[in-house]
BAMARTOR-911267 format. One record per residue (C-alpha): residue in one letter; residue number from 1; y, z, x. Coordinates in pm, 1 decimal, always signed. Example, Ala and Ser with C-alpha at 12.3 -4.5 7.8 and 13.67 -1.06 7.14 Angstrom:
BEGIN
@r: A	k: 1	Y: -450.0	Z: +780.0	X: +1230.0
@r: S	k: 2	Y: -106.0	Z: +714.0	X: +1367.0
END
This chain:
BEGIN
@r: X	k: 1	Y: +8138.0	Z: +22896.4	X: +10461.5
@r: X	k: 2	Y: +8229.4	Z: +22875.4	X: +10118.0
@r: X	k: 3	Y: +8181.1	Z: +22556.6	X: +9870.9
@r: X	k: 4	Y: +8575.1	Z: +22519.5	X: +9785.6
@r: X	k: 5	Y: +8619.6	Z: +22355.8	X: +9408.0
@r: X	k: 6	Y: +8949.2	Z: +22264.5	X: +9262.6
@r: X	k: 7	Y: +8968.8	Z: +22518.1	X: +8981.0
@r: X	k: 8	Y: +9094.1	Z: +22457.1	X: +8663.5
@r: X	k: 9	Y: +9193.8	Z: +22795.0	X: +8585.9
@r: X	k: 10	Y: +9392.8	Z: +22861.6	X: +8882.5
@r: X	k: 11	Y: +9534.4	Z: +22565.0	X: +8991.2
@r: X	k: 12	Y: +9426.5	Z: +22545.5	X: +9313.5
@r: X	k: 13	Y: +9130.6	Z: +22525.9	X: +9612.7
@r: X	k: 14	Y: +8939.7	Z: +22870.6	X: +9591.8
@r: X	k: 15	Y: +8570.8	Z: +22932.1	X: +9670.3
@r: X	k: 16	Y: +8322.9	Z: +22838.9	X: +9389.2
@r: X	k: 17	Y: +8005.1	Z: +22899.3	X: +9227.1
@r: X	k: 18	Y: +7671.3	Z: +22923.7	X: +9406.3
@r: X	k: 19	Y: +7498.8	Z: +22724.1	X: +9126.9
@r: X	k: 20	Y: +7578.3	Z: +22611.8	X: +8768.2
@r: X	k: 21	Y: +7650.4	Z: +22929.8	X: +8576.7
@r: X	k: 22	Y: +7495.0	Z: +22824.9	X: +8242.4
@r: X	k: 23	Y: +7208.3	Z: +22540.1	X: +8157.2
@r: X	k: 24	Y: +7329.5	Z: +22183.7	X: +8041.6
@r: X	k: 25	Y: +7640.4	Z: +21968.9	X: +8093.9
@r: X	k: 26	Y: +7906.0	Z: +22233.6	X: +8019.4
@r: X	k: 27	Y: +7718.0	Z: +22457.7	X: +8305.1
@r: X	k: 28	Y: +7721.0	Z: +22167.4	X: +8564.5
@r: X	k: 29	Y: +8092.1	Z: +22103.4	X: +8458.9
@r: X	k: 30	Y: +8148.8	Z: +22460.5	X: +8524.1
@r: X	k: 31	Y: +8000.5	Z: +22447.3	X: +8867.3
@r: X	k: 32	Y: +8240.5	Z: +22171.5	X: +8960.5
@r: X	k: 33	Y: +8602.6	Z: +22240.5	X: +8865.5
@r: X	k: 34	Y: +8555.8	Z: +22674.3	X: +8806.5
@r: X	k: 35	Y: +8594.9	Z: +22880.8	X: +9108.4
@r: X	k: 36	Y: +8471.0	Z: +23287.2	X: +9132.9
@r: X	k: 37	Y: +8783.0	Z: +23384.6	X: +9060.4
@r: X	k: 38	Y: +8821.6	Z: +23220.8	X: +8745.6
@r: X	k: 39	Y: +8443.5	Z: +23310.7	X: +8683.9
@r: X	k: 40	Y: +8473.2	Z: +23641.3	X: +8667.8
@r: X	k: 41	Y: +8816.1	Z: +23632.1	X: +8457.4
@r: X	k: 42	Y: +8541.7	Z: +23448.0	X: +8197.4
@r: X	k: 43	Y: +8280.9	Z: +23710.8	X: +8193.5
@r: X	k: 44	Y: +8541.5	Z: +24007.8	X: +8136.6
@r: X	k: 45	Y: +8655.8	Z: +23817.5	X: +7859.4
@r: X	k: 46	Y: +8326.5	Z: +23747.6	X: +7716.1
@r: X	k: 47	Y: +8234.6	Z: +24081.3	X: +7726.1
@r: X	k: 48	Y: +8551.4	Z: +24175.6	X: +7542.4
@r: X	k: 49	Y: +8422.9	Z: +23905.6	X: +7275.6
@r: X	k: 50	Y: +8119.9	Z: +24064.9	X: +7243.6
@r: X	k: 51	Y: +8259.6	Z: +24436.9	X: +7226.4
@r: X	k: 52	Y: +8472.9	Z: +24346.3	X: +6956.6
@r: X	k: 53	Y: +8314.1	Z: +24096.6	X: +6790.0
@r: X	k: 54	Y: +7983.8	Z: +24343.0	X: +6778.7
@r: X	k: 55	Y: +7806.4	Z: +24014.8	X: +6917.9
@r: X	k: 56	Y: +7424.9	Z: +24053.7	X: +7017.4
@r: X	k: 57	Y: +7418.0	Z: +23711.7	X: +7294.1
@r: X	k: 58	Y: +7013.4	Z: +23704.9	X: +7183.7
@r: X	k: 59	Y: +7132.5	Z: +23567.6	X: +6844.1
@r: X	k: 60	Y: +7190.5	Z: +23184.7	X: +6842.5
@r: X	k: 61	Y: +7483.0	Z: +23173.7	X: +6591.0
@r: X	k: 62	Y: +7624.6	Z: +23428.0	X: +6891.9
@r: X	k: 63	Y: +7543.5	Z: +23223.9	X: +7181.7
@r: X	k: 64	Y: +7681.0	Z: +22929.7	X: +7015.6
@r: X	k: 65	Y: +7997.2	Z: +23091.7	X: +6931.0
@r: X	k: 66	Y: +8032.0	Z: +23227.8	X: +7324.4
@r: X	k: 67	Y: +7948.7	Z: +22857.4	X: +7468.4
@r: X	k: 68	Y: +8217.3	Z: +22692.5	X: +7280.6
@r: X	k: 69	Y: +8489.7	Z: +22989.6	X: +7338.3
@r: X	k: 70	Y: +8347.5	Z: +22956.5	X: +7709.3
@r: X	k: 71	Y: +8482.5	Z: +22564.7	X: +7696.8
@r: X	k: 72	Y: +8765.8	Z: +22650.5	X: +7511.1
@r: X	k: 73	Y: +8834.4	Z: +22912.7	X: +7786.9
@r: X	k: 74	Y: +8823.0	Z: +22655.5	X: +8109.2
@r: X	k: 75	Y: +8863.0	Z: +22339.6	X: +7949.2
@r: X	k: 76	Y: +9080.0	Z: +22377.6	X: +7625.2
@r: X	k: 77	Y: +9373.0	Z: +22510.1	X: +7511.4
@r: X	k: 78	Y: +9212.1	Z: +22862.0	X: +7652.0
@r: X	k: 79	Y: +9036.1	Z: +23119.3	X: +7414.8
@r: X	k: 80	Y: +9253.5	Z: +23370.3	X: +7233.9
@r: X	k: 81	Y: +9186.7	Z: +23733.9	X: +7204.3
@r: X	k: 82	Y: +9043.1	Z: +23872.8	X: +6850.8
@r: X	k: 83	Y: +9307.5	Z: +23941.1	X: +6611.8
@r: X	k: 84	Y: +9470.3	Z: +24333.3	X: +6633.2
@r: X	k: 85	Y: +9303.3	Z: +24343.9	X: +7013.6
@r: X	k: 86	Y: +9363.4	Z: +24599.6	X: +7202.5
@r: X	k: 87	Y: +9313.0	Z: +24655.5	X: +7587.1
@r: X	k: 88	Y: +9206.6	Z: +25030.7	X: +7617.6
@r: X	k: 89	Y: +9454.3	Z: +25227.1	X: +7871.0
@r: X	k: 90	Y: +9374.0	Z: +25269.8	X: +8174.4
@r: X	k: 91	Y: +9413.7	Z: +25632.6	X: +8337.0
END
């Protein structure tokens, strides 16, 4: 069975994380109140970041700039898209 968390993201009980997603406090906090679910909304978006943003994650300014758009994403006002985004069509 399942650990269950009380996500943030979706409001509700849904299954969570196997073990904190990311090193530190922020990754522990993650583990507690993000489910799967709301995981894997995060990492599509991240990789959007990184698409558009032309982001290489092995560059510190980088990672810094994903961690805090990561807590701004579960538990801030949520992370906006880059300006004049675009979500490619789908066939």
């Amino acid at each position: 069975m399942s650990r269950m968390v009380q996500c943030v993201i979706l409001k509700r009980e849904a299954p969570g994380l196997d073990r904190p997603p990311y090193p530190g406090p922020l990754g522990q906090r993650i583990f507690e109140q993000v489910s799967r679910e709301a995981w894997t909304r995060w990492v599509q978006h991240q990789v959007m970041l990184i698409n558009e943003y032309r982001l290489s994650p092995m560059e510190p300014k980088a990672r810094q700039f994903l961690a805090a758009e990561m807590e701004k994403f579960f538990f801030g006002a949520g992370a906006e898209r880059p300006e004049g985004y675009r979500p490619q069509e789908q066939d």
